[in-house]
PDBQT receptor file of N, H, CA, C and O in Angstrom, charges set to zero:
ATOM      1  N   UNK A   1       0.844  -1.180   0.000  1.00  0.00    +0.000 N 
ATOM      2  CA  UNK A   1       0.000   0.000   0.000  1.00  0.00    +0.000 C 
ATOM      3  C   UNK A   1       0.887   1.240   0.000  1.00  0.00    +0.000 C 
ATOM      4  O   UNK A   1       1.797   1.237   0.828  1.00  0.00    +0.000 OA
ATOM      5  N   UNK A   2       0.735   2.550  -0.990  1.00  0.00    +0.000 N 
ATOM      6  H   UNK A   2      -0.005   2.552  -1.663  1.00  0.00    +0.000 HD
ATOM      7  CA  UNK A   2       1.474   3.620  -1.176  1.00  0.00    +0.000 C 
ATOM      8  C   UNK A   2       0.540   4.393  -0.451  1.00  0.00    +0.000 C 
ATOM      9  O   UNK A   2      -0.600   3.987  -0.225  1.00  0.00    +0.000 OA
ATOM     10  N   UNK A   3       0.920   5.363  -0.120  1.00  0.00    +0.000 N 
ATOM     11  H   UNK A   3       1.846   5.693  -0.304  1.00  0.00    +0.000 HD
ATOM     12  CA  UNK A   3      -0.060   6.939   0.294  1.00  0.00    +0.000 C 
ATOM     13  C   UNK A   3       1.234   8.138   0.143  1.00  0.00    +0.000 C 
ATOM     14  O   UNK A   3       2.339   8.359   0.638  1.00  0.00    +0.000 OA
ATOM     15  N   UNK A   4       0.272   8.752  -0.914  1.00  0.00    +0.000 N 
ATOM     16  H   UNK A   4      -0.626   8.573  -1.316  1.00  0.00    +0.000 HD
ATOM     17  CA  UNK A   4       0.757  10.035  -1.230  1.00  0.00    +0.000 C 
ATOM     18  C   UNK A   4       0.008  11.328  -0.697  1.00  0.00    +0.000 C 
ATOM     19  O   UNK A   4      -1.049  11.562  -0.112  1.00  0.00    +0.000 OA
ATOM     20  N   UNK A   5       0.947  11.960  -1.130  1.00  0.00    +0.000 N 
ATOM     21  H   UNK A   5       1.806  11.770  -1.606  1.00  0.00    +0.000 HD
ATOM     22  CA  UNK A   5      -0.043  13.411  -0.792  1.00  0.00    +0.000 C 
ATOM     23  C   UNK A   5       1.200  14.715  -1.175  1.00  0.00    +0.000 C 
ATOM     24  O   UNK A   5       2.412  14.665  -1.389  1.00  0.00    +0.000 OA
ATOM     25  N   UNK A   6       0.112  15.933  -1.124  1.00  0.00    +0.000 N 
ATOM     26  H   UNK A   6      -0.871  15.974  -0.950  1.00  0.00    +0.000 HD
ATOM     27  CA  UNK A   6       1.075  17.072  -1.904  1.00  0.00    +0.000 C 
ATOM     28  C   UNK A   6       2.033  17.870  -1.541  1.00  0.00    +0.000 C 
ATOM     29  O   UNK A   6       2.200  17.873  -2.761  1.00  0.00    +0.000 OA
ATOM     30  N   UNK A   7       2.577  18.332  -1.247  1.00  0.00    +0.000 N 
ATOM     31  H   UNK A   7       2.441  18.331  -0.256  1.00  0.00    +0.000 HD
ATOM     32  CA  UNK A   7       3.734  19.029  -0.531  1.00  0.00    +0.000 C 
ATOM     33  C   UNK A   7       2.812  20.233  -0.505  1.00  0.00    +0.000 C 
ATOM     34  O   UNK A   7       2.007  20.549  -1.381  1.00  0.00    +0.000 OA
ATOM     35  N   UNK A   8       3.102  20.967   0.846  1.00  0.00    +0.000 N 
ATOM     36  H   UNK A   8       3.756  20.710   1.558  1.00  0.00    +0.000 HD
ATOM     37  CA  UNK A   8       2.574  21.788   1.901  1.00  0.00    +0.000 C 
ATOM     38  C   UNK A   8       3.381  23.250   1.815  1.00  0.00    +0.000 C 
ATOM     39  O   UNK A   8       4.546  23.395   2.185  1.00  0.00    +0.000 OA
ATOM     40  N   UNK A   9       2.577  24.258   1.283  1.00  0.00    +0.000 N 
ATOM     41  H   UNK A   9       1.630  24.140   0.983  1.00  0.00    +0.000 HD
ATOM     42  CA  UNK A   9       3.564  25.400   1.344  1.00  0.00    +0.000 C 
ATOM     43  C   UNK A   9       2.923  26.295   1.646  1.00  0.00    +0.000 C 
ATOM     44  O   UNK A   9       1.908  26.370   0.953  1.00  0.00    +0.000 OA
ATOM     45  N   UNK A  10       3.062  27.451   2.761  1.00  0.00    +0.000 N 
ATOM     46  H   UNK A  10       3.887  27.390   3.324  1.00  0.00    +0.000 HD
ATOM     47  CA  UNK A  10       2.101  28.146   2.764  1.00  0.00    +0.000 C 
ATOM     48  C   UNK A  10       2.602  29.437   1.991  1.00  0.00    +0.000 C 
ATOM     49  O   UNK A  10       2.342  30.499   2.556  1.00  0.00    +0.000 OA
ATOM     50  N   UNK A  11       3.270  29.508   0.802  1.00  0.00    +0.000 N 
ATOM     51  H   UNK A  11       3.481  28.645   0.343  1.00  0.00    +0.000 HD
ATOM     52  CA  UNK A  11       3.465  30.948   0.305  1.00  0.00    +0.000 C 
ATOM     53  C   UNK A  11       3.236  30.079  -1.303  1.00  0.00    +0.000 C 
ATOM     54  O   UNK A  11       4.043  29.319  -1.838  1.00  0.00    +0.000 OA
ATOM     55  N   UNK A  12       2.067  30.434  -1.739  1.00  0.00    +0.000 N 
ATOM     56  H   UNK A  12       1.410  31.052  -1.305  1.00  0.00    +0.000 HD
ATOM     57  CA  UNK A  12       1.028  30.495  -2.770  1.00  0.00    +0.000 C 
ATOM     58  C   UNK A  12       1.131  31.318  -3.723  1.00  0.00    +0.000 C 
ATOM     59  O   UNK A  12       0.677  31.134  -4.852  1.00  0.00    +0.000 OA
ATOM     60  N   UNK A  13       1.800  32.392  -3.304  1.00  0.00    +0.000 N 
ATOM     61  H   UNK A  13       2.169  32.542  -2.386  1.00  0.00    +0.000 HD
ATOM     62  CA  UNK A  13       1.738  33.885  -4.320  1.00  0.00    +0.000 C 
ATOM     63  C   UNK A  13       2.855  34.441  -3.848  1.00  0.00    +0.000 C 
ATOM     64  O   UNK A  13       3.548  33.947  -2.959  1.00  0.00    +0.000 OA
ATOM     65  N   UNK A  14       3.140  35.825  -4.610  1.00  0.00    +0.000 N 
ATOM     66  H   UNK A  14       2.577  36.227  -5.333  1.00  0.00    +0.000 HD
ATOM     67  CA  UNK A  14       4.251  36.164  -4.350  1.00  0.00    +0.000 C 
ATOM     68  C   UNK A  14       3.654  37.341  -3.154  1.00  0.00    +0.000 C 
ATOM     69  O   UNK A  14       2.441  37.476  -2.994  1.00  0.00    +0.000 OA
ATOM     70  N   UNK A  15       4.751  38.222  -2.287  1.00  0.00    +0.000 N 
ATOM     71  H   UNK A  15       5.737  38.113  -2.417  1.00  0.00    +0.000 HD
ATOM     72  CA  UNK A  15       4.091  38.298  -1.487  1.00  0.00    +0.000 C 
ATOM     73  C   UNK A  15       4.251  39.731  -1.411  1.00  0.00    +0.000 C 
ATOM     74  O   UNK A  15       5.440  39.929  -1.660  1.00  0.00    +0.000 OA
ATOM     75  N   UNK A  16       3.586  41.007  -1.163  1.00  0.00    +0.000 N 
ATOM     76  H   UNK A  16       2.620  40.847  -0.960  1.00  0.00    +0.000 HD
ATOM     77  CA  UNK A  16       3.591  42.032  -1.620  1.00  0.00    +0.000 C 
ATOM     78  C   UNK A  16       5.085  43.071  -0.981  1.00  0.00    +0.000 C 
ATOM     79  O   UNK A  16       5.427  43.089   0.201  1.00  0.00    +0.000 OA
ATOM     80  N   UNK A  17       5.790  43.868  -2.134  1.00  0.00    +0.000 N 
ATOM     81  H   UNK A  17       5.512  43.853  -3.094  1.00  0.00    +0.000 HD
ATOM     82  CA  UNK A  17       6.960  44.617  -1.022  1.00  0.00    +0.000 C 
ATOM     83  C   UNK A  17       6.684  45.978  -1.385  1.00  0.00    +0.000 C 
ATOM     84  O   UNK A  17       5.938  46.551  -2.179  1.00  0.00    +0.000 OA
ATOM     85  N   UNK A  18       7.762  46.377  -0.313  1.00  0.00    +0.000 N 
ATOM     86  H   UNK A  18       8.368  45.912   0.332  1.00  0.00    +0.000 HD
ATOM     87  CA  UNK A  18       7.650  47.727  -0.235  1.00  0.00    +0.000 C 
ATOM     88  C   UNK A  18       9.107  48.217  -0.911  1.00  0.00    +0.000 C 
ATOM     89  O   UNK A  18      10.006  47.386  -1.040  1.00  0.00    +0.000 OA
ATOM     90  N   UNK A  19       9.330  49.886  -1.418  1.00  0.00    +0.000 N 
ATOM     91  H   UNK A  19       8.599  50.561  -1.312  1.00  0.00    +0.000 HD
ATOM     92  CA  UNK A  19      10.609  49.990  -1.857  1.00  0.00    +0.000 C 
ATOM     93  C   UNK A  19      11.830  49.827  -0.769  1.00  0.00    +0.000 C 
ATOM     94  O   UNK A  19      11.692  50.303   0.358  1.00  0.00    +0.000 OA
ATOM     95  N   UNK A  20      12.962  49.176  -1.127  1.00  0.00    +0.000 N 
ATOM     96  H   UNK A  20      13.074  48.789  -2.043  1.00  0.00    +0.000 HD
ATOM     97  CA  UNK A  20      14.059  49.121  -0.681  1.00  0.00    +0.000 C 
ATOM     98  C   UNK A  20      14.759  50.392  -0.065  1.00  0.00    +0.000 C 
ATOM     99  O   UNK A  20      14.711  51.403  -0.764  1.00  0.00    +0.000 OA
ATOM    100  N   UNK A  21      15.426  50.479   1.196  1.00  0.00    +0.000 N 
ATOM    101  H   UNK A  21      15.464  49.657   1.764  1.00  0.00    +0.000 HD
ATOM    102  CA  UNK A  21      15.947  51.419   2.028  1.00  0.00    +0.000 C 
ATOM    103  C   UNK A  21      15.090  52.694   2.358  1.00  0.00    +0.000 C 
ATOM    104  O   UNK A  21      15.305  53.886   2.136  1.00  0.00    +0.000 OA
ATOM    105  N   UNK A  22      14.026  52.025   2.974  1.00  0.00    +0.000 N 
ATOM    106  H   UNK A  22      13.851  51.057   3.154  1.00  0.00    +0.000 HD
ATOM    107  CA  UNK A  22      13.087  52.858   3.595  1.00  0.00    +0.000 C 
ATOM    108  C   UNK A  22      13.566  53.088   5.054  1.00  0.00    +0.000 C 
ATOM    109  O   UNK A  22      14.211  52.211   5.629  1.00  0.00    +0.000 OA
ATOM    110  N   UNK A  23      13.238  54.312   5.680  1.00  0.00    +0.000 N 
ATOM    111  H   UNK A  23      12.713  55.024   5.213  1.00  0.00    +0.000 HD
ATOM    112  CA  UNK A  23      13.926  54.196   6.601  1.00  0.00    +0.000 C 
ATOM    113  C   UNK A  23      12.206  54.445   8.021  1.00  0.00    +0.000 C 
ATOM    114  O   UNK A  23      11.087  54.820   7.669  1.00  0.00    +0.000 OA
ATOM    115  N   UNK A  24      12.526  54.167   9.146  1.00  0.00    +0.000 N 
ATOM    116  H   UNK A  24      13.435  53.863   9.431  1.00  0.00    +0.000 HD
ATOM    117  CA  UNK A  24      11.408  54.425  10.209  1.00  0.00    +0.000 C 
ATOM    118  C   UNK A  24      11.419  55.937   9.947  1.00  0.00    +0.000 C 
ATOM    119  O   UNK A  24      12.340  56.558   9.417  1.00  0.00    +0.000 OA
ATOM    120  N   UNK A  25       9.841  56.617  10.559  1.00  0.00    +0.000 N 
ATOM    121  H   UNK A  25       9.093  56.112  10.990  1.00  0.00    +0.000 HD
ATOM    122  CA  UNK A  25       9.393  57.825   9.736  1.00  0.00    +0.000 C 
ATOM    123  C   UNK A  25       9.089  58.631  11.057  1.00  0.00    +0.000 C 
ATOM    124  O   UNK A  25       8.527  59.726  11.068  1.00  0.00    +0.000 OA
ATOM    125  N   UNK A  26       9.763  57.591  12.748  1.00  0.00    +0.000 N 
ATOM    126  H   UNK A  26      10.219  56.701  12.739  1.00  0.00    +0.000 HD
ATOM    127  CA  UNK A  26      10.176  58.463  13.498  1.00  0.00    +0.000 C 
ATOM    128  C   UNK A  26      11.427  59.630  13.221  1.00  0.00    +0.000 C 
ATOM    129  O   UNK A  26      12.398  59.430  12.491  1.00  0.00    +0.000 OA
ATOM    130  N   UNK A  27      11.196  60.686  13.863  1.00  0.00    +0.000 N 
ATOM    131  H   UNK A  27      10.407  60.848  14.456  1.00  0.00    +0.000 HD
ATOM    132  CA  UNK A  27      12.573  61.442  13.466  1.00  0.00    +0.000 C 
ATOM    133  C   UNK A  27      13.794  61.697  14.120  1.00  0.00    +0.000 C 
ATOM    134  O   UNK A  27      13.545  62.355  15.131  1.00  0.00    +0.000 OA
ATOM    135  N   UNK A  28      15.057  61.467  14.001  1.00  0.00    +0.000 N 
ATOM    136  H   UNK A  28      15.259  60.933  13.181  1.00  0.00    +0.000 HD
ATOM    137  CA  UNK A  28      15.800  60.568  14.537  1.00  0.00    +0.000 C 
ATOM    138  C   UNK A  28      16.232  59.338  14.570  1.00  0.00    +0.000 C 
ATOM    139  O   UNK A  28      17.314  59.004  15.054  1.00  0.00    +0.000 OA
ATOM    140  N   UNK A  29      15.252  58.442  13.958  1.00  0.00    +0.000 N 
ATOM    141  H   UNK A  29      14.373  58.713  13.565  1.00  0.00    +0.000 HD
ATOM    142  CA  UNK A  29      15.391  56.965  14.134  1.00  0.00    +0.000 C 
ATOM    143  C   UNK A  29      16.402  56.681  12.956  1.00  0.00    +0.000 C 
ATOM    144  O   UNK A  29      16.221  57.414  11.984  1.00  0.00    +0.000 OA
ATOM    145  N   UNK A  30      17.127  56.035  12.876  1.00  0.00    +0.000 N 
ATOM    146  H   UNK A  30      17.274  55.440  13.665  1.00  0.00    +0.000 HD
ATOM    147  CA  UNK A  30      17.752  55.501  11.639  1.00  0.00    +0.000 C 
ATOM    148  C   UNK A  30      17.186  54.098  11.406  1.00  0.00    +0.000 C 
ATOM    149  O   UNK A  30      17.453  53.762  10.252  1.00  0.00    +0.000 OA
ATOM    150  N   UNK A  31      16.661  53.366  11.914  1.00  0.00    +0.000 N 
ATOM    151  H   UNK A  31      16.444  53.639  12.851  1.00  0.00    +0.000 HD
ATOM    152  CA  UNK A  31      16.152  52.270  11.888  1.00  0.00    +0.000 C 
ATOM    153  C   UNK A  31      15.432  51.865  10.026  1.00  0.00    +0.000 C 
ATOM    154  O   UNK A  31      14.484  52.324   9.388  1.00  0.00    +0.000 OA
ATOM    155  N   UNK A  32      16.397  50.896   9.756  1.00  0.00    +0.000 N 
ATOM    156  H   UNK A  32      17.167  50.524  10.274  1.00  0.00    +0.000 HD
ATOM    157  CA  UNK A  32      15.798  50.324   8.195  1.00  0.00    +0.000 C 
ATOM    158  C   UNK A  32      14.969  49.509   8.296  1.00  0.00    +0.000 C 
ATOM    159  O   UNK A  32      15.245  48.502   8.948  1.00  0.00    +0.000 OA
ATOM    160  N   UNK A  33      13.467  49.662   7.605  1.00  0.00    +0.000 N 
ATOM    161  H   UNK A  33      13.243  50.480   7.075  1.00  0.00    +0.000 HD
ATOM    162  CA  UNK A  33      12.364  48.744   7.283  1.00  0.00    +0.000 C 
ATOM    163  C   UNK A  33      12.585  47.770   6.346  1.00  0.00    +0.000 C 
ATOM    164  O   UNK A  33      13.162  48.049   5.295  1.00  0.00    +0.000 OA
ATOM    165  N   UNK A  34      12.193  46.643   6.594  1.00  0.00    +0.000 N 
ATOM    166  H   UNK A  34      11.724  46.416   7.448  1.00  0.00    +0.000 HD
ATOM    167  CA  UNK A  34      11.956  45.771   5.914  1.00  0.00    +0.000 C 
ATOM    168  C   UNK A  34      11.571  45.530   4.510  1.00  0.00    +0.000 C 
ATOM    169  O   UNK A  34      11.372  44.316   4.571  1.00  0.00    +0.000 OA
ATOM    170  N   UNK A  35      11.376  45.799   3.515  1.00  0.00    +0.000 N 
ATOM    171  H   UNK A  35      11.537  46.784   3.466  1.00  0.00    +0.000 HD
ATOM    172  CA  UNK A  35      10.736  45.334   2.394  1.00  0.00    +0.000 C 
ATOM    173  C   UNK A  35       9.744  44.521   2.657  1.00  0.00    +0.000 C 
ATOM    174  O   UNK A  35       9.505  43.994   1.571  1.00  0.00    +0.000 OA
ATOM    175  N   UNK A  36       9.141  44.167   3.308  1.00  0.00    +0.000 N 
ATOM    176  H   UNK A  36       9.336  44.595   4.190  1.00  0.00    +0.000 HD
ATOM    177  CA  UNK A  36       7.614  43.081   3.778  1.00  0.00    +0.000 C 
ATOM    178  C   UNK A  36       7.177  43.632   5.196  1.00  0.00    +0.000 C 
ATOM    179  O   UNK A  36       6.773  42.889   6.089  1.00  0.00    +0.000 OA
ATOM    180  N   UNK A  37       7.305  45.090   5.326  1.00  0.00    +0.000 N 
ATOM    181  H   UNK A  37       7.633  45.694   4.599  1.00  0.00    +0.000 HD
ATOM    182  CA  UNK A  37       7.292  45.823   6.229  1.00  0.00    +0.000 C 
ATOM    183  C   UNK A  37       6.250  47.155   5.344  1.00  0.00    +0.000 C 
ATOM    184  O   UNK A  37       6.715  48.128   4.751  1.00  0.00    +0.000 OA
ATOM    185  N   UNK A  38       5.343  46.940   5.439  1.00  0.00    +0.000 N 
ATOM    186  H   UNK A  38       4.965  46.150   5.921  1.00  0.00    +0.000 HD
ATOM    187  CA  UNK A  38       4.173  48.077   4.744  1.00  0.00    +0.000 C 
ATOM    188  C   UNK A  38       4.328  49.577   5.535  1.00  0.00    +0.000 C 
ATOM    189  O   UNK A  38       4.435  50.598   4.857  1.00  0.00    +0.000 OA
ATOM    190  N   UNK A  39       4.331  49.623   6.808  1.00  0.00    +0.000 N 
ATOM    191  H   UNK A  39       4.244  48.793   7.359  1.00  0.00    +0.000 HD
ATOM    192  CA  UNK A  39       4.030  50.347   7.922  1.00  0.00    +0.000 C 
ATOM    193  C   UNK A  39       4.995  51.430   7.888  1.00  0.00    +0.000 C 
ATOM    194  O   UNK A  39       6.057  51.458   7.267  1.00  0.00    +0.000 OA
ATOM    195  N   UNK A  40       4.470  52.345   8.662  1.00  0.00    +0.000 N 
ATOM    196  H   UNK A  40       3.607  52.322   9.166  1.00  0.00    +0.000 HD
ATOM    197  CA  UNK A  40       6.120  53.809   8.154  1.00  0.00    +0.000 C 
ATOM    198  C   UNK A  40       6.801  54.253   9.352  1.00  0.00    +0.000 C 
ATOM    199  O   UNK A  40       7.399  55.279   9.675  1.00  0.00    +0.000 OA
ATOM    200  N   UNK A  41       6.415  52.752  10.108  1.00  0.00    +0.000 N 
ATOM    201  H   UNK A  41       5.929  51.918   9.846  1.00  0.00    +0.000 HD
ATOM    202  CA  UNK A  41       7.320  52.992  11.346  1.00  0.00    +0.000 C 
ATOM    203  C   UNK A  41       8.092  51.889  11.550  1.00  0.00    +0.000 C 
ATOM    204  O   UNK A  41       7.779  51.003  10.756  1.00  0.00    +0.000 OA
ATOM    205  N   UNK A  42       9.001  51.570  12.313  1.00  0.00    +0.000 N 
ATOM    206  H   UNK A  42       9.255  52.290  12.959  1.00  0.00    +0.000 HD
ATOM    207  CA  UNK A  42       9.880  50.314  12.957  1.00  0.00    +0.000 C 
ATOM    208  C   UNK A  42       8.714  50.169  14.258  1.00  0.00    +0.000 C 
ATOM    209  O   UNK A  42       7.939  50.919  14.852  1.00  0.00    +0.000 OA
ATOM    210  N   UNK A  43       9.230  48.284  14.307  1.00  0.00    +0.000 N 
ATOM    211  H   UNK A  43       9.860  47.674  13.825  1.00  0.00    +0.000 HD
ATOM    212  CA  UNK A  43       8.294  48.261  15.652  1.00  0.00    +0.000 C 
ATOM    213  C   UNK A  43       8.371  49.291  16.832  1.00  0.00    +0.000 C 
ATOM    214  O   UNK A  43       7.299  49.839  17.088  1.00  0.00    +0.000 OA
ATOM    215  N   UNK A  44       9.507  49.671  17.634  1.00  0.00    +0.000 N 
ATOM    216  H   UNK A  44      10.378  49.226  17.426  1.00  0.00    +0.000 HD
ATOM    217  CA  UNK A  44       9.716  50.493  18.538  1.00  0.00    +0.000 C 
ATOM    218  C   UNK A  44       8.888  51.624  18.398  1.00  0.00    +0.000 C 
ATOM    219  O   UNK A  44       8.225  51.814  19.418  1.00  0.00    +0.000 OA
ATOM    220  N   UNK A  45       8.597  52.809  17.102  1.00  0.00    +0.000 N 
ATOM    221  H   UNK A  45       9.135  52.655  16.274  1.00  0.00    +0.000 HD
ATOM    222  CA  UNK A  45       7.905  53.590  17.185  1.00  0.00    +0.000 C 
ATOM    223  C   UNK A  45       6.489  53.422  16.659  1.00  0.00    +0.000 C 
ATOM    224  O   UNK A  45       5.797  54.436  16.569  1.00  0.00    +0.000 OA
ATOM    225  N   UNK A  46       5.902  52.044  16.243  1.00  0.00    +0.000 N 
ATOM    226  H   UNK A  46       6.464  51.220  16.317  1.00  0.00    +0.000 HD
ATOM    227  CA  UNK A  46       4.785  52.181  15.675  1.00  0.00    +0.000 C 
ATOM    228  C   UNK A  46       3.845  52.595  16.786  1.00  0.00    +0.000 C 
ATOM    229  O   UNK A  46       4.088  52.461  17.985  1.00  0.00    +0.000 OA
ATOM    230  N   UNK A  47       2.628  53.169  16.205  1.00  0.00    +0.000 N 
ATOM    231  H   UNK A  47       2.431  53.278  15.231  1.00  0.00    +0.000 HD
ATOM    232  CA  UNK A  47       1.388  53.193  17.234  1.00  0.00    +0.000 C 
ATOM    233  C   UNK A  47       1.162  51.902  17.445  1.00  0.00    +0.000 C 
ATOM    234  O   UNK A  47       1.199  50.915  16.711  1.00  0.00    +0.000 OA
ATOM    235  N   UNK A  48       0.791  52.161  19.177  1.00  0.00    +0.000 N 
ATOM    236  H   UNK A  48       0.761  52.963  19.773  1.00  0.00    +0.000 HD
ATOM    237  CA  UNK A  48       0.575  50.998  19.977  1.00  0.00    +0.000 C 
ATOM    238  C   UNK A  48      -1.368  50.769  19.415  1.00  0.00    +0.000 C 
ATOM    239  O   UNK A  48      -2.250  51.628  19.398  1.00  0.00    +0.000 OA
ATOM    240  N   UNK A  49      -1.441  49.411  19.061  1.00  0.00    +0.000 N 
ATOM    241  H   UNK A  49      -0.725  48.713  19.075  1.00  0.00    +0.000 HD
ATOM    242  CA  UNK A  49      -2.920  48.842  19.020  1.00  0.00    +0.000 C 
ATOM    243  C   UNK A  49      -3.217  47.893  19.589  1.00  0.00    +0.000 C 
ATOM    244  O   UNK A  49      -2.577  46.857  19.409  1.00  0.00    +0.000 OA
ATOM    245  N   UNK A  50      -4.459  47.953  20.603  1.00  0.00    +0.000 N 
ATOM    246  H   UNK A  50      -4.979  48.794  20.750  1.00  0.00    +0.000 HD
ATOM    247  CA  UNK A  50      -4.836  47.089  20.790  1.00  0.00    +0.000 C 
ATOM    248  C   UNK A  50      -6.235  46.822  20.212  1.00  0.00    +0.000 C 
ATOM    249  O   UNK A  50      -7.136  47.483  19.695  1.00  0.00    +0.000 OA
ATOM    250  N   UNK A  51      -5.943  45.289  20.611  1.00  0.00    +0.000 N 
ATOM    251  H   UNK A  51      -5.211  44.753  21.031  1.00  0.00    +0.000 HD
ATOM    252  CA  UNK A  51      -7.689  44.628  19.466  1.00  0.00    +0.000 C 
ATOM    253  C   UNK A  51      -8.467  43.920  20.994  1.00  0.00    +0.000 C 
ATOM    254  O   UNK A  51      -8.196  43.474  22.109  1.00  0.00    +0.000 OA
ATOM    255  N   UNK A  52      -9.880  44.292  19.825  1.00  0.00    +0.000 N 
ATOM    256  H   UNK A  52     -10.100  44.654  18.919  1.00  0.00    +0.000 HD
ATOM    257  CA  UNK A  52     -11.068  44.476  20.983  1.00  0.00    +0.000 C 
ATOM    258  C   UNK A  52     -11.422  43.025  21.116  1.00  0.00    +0.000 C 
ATOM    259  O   UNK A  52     -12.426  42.760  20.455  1.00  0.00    +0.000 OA
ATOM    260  N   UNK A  53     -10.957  42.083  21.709  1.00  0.00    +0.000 N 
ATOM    261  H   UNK A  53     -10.141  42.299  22.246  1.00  0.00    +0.000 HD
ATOM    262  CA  UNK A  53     -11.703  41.171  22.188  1.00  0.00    +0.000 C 
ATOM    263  C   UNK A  53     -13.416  40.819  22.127  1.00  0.00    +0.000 C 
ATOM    264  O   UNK A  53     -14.183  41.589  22.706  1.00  0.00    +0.000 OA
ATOM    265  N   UNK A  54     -13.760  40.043  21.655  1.00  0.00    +0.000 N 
ATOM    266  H   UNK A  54     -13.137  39.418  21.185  1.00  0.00    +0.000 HD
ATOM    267  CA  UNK A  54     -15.017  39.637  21.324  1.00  0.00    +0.000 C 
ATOM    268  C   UNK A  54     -15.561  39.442  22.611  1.00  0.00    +0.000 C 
ATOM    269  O   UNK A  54     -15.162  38.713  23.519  1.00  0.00    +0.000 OA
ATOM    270  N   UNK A  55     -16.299  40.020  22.569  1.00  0.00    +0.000 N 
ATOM    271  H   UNK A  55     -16.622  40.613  21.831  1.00  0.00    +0.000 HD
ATOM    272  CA  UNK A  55     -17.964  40.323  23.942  1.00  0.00    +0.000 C 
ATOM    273  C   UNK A  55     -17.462  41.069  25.080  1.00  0.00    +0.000 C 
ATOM    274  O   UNK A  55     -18.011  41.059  26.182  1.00  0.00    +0.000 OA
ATOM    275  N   UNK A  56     -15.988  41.974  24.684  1.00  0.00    +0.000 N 
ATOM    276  H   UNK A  56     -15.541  41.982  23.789  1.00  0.00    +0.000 HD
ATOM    277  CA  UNK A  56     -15.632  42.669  25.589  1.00  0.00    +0.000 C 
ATOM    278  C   UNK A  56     -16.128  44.042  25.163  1.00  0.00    +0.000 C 
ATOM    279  O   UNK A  56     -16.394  44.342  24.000  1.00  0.00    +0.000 OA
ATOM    280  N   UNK A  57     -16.223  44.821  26.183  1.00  0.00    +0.000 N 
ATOM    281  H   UNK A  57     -16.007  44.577  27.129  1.00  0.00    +0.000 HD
ATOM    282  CA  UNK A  57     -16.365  46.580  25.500  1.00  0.00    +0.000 C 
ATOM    283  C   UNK A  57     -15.625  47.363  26.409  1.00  0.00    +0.000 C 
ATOM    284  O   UNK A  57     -15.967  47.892  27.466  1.00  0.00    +0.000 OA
ATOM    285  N   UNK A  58     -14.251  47.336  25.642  1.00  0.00    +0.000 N 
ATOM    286  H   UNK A  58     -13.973  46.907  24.783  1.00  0.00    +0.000 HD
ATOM    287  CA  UNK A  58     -13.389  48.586  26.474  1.00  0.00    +0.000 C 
ATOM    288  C   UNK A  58     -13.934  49.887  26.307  1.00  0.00    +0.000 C 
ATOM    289  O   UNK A  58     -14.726  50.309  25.464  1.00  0.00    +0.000 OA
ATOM    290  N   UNK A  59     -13.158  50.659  27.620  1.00  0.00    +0.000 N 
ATOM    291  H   UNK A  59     -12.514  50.317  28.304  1.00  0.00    +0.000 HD
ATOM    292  CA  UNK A  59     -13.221  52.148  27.952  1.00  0.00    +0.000 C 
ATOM    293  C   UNK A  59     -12.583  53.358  26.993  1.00  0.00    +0.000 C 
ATOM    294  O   UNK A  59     -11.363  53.519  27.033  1.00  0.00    +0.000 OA
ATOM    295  N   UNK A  60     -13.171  53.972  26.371  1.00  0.00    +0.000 N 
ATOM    296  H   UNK A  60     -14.162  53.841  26.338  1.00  0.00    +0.000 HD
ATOM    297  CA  UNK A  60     -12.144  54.804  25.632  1.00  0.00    +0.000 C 
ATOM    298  C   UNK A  60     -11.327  55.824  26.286  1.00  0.00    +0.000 C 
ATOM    299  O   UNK A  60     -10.507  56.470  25.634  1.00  0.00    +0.000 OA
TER     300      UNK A  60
């Protein structure tokens, strides 16, 4: 008895970039973004988010 099956990949498509030597859009920061880094900050200065938990209702 054989059993096959398909090889497992989870990158399907190509995957979207951003231009090369972008820099964080804090000022001061020298910090280089990623190319698969959309955002116009480095983690350290991005805005902080939090997500709303389902059947919770935070305080604004």
């Amino acid at each position: 008895m054989r059993v096959q099956g398909e090889r497992f990949t989870s990158i399907e498509r190509n995957l979207p970039r951003s231009a090369d030597g972008r820099v964080c859009g804090e000022p001061g920061c020298t910090t280089r973004l990623s190319v698969y880094n959309e955002q116009e900050f480095c983690a350290l200065h991005a805005p902080m988010v939090v997500p709303r938990m389902r059947g919770k209702v935070l305080d604004d």
